[in-house]
MDAnalysis code that builds the backbone (N, CA, C; Angstrom):
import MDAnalysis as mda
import numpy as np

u = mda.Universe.empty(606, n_residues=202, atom_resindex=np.repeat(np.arange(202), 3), trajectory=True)
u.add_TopologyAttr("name", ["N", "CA", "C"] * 202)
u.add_TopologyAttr("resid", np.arange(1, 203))
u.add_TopologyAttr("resname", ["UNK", "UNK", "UNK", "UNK", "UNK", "UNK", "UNK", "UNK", "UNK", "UNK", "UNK", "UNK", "UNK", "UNK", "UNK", "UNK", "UNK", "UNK", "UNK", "UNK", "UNK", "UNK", "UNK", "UNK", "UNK", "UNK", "UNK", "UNK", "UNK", "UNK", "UNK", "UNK", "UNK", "UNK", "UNK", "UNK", "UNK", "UNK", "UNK", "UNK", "UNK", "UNK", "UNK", "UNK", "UNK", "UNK", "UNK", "UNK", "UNK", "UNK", "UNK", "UNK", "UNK", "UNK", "UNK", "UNK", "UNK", "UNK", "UNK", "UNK", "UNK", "UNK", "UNK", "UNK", "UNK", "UNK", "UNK", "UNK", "UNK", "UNK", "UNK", "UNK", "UNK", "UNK", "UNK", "UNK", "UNK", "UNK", "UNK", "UNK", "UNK", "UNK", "UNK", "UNK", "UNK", "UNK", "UNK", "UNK", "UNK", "UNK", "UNK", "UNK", "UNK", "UNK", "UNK", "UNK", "UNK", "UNK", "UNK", "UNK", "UNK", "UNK", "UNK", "UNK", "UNK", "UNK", "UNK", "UNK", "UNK", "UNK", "UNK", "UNK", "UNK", "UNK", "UNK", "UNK", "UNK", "UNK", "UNK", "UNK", "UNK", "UNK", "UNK", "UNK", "UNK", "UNK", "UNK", "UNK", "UNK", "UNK", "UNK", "UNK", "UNK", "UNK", "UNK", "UNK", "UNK", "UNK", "UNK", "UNK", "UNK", "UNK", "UNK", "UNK", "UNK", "UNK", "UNK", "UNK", "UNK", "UNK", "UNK", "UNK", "UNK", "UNK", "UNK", "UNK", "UNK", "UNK", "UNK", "UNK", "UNK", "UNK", "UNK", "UNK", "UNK", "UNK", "UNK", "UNK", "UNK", "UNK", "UNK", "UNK", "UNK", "UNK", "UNK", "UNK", "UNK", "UNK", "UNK", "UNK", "UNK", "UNK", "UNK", "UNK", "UNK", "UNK", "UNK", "UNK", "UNK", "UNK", "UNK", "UNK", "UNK", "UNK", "UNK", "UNK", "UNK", "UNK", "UNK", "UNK", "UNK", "UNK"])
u.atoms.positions = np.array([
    [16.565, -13.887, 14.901],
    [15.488, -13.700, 13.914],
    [14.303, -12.981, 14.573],
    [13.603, -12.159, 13.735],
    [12.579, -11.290, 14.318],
    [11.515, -12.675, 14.729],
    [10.623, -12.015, 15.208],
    [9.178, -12.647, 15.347],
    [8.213, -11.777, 15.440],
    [7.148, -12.288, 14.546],
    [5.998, -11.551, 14.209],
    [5.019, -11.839, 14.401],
    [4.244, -10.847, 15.333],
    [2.734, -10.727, 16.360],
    [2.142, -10.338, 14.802],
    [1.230, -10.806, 14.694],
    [-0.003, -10.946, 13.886],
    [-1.036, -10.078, 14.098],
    [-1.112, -10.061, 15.548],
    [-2.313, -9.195, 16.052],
    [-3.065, -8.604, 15.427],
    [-3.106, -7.367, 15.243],
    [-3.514, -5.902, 14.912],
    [-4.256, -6.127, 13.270],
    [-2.641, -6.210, 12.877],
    [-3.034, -6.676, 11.358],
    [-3.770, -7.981, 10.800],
    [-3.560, -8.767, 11.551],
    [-4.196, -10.278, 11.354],
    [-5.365, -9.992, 11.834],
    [-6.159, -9.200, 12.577],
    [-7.632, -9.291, 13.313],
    [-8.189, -8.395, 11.708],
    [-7.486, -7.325, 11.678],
    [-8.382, -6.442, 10.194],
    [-8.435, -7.374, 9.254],
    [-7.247, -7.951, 8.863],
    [-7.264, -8.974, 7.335],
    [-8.328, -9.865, 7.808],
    [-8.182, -10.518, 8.838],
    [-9.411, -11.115, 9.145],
    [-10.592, -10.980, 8.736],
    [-11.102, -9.890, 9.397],
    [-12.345, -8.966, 8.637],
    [-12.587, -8.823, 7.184],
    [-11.427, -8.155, 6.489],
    [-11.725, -7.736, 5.463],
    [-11.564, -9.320, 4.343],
    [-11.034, -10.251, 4.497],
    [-11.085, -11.452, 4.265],
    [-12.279, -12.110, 3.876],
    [-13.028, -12.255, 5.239],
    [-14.574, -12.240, 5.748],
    [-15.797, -11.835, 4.415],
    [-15.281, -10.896, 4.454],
    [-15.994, -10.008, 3.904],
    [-15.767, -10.209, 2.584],
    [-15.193, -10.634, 1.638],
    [-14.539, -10.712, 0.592],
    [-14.789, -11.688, -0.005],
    [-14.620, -13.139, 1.092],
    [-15.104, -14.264, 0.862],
    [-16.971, -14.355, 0.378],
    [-17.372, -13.473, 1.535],
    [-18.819, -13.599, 1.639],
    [-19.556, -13.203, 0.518],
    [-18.610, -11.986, 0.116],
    [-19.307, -10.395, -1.190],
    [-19.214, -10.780, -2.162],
    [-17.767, -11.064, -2.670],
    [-17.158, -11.190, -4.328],
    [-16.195, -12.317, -4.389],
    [-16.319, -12.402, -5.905],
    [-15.409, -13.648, -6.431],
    [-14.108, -14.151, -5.822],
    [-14.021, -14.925, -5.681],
    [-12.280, -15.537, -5.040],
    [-11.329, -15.434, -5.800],
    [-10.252, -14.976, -5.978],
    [-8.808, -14.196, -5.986],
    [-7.684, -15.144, -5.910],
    [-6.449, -15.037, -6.556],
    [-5.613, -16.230, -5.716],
    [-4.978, -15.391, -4.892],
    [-4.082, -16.486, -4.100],
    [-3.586, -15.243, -3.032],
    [-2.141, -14.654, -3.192],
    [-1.703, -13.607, -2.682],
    [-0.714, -12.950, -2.275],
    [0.092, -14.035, -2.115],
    [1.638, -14.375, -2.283],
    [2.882, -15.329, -1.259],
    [2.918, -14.597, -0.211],
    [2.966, -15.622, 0.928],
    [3.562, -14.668, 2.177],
    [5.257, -14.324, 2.189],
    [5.813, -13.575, 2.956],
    [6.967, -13.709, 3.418],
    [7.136, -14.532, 4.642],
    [8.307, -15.293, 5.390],
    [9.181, -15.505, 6.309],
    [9.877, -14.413, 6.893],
    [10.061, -14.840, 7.880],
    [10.730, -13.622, 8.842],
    [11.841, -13.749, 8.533],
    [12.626, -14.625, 8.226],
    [13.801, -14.944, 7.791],
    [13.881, -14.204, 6.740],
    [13.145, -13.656, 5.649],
    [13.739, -13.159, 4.510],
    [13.214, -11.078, 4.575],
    [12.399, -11.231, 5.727],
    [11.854, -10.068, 6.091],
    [13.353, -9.156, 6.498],
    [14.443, -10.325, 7.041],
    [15.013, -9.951, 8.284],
    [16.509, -9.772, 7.265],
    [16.320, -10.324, 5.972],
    [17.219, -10.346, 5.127],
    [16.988, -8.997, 4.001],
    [16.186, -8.593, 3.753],
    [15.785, -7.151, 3.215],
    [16.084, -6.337, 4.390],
    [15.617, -6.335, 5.429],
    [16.096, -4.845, 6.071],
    [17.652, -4.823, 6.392],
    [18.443, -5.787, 6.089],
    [19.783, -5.937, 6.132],
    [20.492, -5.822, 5.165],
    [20.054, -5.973, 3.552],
    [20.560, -5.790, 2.144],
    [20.066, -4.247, 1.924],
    [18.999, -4.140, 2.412],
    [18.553, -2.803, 2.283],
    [18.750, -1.679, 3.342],
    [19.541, -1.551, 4.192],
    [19.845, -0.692, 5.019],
    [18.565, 0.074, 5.243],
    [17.097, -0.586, 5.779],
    [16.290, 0.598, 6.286],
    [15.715, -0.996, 7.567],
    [14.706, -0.118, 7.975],
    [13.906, -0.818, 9.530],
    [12.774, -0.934, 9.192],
    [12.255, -2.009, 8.908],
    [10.236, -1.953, 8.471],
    [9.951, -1.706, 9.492],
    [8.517, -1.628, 9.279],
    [7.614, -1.273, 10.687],
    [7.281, -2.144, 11.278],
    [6.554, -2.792, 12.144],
    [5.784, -4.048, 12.781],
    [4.908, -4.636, 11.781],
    [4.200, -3.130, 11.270],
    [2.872, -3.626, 11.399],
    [3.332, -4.149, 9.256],
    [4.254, -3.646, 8.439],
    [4.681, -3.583, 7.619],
    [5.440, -5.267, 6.975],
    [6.119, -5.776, 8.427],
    [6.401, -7.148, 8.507],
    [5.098, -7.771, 8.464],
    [4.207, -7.934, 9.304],
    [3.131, -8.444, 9.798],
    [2.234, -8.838, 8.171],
    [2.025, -6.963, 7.490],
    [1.343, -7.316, 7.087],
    [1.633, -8.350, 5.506],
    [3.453, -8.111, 5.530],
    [3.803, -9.317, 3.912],
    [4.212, -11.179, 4.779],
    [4.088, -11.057, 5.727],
    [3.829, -12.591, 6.699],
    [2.189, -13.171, 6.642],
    [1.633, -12.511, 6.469],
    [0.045, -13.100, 5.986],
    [0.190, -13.765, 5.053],
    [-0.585, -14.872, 5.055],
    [-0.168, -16.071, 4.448],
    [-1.569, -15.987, 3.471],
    [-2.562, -15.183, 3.607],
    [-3.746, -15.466, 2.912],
    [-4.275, -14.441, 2.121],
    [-3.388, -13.420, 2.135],
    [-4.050, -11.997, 0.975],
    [-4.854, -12.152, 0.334],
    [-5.732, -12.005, -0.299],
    [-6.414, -11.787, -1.979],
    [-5.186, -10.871, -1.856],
    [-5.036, -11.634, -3.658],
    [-4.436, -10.880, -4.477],
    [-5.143, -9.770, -5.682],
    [-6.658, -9.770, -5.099],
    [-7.124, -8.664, -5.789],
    [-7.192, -7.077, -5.929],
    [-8.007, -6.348, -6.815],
    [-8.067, -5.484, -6.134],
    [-9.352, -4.982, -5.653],
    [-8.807, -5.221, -4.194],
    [-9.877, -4.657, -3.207],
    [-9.541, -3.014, -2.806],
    [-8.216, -3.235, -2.725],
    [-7.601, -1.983, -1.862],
    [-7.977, -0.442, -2.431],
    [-8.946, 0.419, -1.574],
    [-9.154, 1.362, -2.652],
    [-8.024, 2.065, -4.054],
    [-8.935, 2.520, -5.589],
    [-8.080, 3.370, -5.997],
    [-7.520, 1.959, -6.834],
    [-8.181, 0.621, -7.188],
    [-7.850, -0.206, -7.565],
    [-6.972, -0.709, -7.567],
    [-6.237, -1.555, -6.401],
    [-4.927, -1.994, -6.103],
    [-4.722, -3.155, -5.645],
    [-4.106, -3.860, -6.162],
    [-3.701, -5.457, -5.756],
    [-2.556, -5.056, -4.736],
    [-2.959, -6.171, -3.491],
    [-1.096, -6.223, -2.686],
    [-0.232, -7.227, -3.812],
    [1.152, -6.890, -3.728],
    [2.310, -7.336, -4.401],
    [2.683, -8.307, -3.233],
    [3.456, -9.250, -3.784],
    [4.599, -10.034, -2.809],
    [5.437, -9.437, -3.039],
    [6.363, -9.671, -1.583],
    [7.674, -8.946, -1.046],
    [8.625, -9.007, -2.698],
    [8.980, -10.057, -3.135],
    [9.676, -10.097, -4.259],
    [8.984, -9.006, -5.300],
    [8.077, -9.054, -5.452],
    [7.555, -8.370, -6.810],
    [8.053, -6.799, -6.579],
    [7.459, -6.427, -5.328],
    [7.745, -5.436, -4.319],
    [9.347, -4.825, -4.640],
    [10.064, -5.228, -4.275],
    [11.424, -5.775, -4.192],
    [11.831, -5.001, -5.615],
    [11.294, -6.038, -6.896],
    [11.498, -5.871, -8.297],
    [11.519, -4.441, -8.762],
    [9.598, -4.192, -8.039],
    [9.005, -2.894, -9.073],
    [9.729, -1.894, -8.417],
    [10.664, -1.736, -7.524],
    [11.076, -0.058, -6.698],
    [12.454, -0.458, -7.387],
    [12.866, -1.399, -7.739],
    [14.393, -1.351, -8.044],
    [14.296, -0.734, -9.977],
    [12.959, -1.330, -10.317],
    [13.081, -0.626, -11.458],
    [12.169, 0.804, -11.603],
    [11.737, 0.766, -10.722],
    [11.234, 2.637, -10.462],
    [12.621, 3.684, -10.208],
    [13.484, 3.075, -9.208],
    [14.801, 3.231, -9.050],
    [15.474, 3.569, -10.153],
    [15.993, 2.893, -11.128],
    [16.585, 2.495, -12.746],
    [15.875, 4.002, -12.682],
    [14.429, 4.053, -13.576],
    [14.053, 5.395, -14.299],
    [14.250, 6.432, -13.436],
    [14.439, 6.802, -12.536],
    [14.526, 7.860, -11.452],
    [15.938, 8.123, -11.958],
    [16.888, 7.118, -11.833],
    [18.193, 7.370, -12.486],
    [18.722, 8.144, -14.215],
    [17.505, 7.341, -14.602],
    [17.963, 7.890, -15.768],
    [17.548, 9.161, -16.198],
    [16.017, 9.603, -15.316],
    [15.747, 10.719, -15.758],
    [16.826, 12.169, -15.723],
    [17.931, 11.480, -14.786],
    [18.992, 12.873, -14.802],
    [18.977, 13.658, -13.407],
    [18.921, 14.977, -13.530],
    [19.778, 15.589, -12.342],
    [18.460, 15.753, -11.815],
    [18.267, 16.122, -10.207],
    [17.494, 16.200, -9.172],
    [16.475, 17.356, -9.193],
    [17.191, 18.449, -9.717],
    [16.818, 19.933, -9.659],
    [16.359, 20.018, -11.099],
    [15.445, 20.754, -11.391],
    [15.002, 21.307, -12.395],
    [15.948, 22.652, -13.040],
    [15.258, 23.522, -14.395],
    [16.502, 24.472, -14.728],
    [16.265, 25.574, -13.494],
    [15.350, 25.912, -12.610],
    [15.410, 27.142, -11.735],
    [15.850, 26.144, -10.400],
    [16.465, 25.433, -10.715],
    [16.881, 24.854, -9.449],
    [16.494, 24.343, -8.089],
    [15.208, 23.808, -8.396],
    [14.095, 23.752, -7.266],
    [14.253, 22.192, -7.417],
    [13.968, 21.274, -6.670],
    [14.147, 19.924, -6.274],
    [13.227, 19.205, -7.160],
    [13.252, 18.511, -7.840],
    [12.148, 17.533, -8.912],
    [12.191, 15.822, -7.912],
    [10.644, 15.592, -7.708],
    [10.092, 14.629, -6.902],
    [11.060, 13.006, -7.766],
    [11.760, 12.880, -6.959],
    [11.628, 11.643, -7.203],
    [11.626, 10.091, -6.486],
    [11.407, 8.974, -6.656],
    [11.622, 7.650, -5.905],
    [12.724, 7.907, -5.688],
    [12.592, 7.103, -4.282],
    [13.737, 7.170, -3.104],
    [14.297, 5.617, -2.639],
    [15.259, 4.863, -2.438],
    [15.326, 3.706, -2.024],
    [14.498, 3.436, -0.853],
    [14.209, 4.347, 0.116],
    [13.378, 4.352, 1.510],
    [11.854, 3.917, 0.891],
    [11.608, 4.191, -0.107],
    [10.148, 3.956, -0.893],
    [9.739, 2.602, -1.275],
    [8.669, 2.169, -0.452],
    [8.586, 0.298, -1.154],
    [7.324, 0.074, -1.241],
    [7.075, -0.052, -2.515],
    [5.698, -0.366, -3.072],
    [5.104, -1.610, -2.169],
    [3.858, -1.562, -1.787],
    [3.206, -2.809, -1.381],
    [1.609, -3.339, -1.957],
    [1.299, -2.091, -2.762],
    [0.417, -2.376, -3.762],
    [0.225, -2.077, -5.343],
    [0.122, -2.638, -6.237],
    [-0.467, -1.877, -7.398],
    [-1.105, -2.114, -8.268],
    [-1.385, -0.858, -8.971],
    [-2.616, -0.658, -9.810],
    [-2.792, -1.727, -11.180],
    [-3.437, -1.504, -12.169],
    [-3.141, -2.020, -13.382],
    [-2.541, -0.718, -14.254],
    [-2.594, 0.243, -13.894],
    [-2.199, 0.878, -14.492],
    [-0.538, 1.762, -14.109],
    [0.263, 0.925, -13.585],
    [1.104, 1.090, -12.764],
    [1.861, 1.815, -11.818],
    [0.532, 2.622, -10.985],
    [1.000, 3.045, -10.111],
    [0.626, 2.403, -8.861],
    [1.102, 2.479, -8.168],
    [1.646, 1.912, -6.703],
    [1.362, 2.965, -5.566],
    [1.046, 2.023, -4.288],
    [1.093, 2.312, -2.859],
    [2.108, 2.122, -2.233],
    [2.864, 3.259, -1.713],
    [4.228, 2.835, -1.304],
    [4.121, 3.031, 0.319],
    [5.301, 2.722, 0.975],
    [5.796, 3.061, 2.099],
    [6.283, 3.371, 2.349],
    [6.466, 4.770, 3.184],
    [8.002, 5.488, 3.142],
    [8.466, 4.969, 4.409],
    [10.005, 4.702, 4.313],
    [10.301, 3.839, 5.685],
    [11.879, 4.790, 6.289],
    [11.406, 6.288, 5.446],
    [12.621, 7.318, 6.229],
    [11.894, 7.780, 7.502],
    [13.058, 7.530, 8.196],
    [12.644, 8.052, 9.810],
    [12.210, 10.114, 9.476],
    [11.420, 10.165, 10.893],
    [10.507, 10.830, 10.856],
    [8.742, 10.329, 10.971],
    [8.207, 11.762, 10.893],
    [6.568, 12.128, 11.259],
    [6.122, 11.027, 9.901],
    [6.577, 10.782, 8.965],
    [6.053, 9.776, 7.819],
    [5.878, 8.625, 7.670],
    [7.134, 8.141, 8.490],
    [7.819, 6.255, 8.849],
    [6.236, 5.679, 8.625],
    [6.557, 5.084, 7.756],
    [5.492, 3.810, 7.604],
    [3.798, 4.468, 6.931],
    [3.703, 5.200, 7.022],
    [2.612, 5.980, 6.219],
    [2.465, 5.323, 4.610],
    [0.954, 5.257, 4.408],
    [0.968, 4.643, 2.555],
    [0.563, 5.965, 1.885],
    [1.445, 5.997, 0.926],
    [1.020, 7.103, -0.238],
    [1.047, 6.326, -1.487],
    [0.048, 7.037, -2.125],
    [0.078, 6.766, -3.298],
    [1.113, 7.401, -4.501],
    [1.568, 6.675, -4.791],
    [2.536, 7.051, -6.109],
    [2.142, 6.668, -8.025],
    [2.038, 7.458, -8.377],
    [1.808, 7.800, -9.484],
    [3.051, 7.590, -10.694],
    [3.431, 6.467, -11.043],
    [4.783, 6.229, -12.056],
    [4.961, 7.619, -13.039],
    [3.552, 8.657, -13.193],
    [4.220, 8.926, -13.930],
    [4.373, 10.842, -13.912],
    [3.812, 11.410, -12.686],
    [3.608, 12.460, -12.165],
    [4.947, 12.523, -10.673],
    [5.400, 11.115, -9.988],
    [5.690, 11.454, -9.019],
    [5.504, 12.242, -7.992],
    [6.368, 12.349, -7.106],
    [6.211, 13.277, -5.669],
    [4.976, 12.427, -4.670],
    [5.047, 12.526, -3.349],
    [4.411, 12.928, -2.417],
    [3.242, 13.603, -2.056],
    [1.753, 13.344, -1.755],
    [1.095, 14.295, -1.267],
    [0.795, 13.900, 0.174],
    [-0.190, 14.260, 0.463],
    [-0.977, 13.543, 1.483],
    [-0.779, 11.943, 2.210],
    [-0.535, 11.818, 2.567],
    [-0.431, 10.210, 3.173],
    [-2.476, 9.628, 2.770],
    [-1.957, 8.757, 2.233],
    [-3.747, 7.862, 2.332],
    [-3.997, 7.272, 3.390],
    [-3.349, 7.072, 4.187],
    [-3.323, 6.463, 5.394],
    [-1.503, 6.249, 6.521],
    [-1.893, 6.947, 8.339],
    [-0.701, 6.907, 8.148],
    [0.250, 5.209, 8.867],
    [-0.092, 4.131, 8.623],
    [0.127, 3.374, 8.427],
    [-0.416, 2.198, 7.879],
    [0.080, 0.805, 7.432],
    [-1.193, -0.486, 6.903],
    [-1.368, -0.598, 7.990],
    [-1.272, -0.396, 9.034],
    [-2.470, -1.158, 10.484],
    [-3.837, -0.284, 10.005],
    [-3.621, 1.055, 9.753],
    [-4.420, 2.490, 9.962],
    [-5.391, 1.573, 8.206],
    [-4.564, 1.768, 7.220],
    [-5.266, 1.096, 5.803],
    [-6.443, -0.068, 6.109],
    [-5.497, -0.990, 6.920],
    [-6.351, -2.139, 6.694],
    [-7.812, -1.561, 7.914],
    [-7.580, -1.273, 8.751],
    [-8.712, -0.847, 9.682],
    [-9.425, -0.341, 9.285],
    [-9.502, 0.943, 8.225],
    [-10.254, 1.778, 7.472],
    [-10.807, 0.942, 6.655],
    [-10.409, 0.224, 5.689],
    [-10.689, -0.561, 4.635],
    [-11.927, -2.044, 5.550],
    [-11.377, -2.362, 6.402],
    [-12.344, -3.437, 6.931],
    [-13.686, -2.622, 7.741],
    [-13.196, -1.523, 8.377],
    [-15.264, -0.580, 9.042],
    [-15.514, -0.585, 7.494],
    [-14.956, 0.215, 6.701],
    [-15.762, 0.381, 5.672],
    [-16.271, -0.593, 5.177],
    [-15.575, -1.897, 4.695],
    [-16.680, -2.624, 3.892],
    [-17.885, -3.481, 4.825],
    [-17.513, -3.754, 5.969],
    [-18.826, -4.044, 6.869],
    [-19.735, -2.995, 7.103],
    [-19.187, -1.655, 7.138],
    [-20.698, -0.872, 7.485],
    [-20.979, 0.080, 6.267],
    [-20.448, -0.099, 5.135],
    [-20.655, 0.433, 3.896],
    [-20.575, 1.939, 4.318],
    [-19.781, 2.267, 4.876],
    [-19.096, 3.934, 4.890],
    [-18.120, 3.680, 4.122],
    [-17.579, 5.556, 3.913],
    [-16.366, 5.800, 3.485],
    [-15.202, 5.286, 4.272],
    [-14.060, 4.815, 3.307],
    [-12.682, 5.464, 3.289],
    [-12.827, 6.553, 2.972],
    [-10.567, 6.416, 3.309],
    [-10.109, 8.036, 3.441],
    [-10.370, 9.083, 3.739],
    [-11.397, 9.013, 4.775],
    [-11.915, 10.436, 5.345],
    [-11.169, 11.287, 5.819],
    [-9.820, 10.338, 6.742],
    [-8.892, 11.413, 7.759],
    [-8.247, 11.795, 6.130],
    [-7.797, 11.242, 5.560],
    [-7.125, 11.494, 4.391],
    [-7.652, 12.810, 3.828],
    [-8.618, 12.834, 3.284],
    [-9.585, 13.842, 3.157],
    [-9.849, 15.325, 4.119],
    [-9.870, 14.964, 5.249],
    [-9.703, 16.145, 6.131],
    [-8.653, 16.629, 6.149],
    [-7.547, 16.132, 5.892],
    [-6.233, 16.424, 6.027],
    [-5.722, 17.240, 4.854],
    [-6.788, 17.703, 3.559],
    [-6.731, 18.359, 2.131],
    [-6.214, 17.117, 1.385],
    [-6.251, 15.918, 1.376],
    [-5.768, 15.246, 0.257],
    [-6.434, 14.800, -0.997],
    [-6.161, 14.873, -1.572],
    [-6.507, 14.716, -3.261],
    [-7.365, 13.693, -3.689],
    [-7.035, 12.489, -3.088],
    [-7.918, 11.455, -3.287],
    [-9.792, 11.228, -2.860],
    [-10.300, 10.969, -3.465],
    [-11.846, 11.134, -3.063],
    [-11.998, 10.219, -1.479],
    [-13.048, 10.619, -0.832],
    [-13.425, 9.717, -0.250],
    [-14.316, 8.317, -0.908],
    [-14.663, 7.171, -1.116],
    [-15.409, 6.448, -1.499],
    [-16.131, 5.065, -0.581],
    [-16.688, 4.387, -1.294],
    [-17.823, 3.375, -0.068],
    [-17.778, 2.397, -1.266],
    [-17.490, 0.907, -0.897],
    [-17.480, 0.031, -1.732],
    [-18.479, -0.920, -2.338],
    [-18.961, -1.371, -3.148],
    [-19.758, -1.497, -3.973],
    [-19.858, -2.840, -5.045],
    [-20.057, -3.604, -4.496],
    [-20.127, -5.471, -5.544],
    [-20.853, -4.895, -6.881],
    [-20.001, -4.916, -8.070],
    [-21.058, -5.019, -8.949],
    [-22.021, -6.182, -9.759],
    [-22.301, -6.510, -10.522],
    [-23.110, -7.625, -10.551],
    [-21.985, -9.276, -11.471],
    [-20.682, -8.829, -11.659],
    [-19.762, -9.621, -11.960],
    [-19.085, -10.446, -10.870],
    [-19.430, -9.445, -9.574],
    [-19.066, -10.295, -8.380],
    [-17.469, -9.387, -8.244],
    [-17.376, -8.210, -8.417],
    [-16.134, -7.616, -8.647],
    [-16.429, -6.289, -7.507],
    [-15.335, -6.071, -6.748],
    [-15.770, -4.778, -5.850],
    [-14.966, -3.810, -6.285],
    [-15.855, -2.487, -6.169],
    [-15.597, -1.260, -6.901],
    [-15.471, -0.096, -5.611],
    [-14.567, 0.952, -5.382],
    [-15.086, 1.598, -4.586],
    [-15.595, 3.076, -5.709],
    [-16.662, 3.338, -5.346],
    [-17.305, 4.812, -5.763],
    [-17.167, 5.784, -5.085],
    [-16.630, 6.856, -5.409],
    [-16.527, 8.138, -5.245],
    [-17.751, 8.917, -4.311],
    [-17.942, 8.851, -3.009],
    [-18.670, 9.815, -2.648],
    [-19.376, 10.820, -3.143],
    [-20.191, 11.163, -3.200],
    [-20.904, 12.717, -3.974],
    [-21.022, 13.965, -3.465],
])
């Protein structure tokens, strides 16, 4: 059975925890995973999580809100699990791969595993195909698909960004941003409901 160092990821959640507790309303939390069942997905599922990817669905204390920029709740591994198998389903049904000039049409991949989402149902995924990408979060869009930019290129890299920012009230996604990606930079923001918002840079 694997075993899982906490470290890295457990010192940011820490922080951003902290911070969460201190700022805005309380949340229930995320389920954690077991390594035991961590260790049972990458074996039903023929792919390799990352460290920091185990680590971060073994946290036992998430908010289940949304904090995560771009308005996003973390999912439990099961839900997780659920929403790519039925992103999967429509990917299927939409039909053949290629468009009529024969050029490749974006779609979900089994390597793809949501670990956050929106209310409006799109999702933060993880791509966990080997290569320059392994473990990188992108945002996915249910209903545009494809790939852009990585928002970050791993959750160690997410949660780190996400915890400077809300202690020193800077932006996220800056590297994101330098890198031409689509998403704004923003700086997070309690509004007076006790609800955190991130705003769009100017």
């Amino acid at each position: 059975m694997t075993s899982i160092d906490h470290s890295r990821v457990r010192q940011s959640w820490d922080r951003i925890g902290l911070w969460l507790r201190t700022h805005v309303r309380q949340a229930p939390l995320r389920p954690a995973a077991d390594a035991g069942r961590l260790d049972a997905v990458e074996a039903a599922q023929a792919v390799t999580l990352p460290a920091d990817v185990k680590e971060w669905w073994a946290l036992a204390d998430v908010s289940a809100d949304f904090w995560i920029p771009g308005d996003f709740a973390p999912v439990a591994l099961e839900e997780a699990l659920d929403t790519r198998e039925i992103w999967l389903l429509v990917a299927e049904e939409e039909g053949p791969l290629f468009d009529q000039n024969g050029e490749p049409e974006p779609r979900l991949l089994p390597e793809f595993i949501p670990i956050a989402m929106s209310p409006g149902g799109d999702g933060l995924i993880v791509d966990l195909r080997p290569g320059g990408a392994n473990g990188a979060v992108f945002l996915w869009d249910h209903e545009r698909w494809g790939l852009g930019v990585p928002l970050w290129d791993s959750i160690d890299s997410m949660l780190q960004d996400i915890a400077a920012a809300l202690e020193s009230q800077t932006p996220v996604l800056r590297q994101h941003a330098a890198l031409g990606g689509a998403e704004a930079t923003c700086v997070g923001q309690v509004d007076d409901a006790g609800e955190l918002n991130w705003e769009p840079v100017a």
